[in-house]
C-alpha positions as CSV (number, residue, x, y, z in Angstrom):
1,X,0.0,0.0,0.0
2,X,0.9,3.5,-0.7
3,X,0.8,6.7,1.2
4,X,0.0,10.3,0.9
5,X,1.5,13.0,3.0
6,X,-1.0,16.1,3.5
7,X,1.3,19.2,4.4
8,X,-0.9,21.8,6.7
9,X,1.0,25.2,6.6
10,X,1.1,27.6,10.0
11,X,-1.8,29.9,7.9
12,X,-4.3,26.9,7.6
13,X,-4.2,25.5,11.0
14,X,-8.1,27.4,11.7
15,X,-8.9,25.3,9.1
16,X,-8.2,21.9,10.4
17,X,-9.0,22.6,14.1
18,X,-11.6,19.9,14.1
19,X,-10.3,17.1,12.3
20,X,-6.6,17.3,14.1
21,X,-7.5,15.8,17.5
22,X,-6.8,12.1,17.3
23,X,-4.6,12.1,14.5
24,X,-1.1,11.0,13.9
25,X,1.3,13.2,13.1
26,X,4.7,14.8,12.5
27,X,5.2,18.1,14.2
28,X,7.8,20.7,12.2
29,X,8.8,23.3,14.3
30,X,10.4,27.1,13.6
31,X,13.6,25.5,15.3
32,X,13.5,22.6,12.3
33,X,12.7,19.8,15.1
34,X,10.4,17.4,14.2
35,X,8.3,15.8,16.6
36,X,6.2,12.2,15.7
37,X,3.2,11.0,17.9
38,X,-0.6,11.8,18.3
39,X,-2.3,15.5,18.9
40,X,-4.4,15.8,21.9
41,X,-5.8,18.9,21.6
42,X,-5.3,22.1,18.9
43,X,-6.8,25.3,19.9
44,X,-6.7,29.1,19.3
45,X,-2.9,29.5,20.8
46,X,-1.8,25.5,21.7
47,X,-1.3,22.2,20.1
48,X,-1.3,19.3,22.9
49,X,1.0,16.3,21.6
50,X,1.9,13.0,23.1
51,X,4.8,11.2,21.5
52,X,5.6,7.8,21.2
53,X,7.1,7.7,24.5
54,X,3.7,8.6,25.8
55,X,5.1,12.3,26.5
56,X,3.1,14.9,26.6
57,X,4.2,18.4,24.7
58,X,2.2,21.9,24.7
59,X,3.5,23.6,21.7
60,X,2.5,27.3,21.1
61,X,1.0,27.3,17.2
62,X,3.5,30.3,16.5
63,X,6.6,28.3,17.0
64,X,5.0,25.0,14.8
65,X,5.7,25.7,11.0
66,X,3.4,22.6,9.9
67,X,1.8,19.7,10.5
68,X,2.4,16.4,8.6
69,X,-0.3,14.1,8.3
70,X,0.1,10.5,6.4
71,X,-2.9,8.2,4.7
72,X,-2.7,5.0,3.5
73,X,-3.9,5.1,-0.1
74,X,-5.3,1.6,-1.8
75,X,-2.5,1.3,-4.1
């Protein structure tokens, strides 16, 4: 099976505020750090983010760049 990657840019974050909780993901941050593992919570100022070591991370949404999200495709 394939994948594809959906990028979501700092500007359209409003835009996925609903369908983000729950999801996996790869965090890019300003600093170039990339952070893998679920998001808790998103809201007007904070992304909540538990990592694969069951971490939790409050990032504020000015110092994310974008958020990585992969799909499994049927080919």
């Amino acid at each position: 099976m394939g994948k594809r990657q959906t990028r979501i840019f700092r500007l359209d974050f409003h835009k996925h505020i609903n369908t983000l909780p729950g999801r996996e993901a790869n965090i890019l941050l300003t600093s170039q750090a990339t952070f893998h593992g679920v998001i808790l919570t998103i809201g007007p100022e904070t992304l909540r983010f538990r990592d694969q070591r069951l971490k939790e991370h409050t990032f504020s949404l000015g110092e994310i760049e974008e958020i990585m999200l992969d799909r499994e495709t049927e080919y």
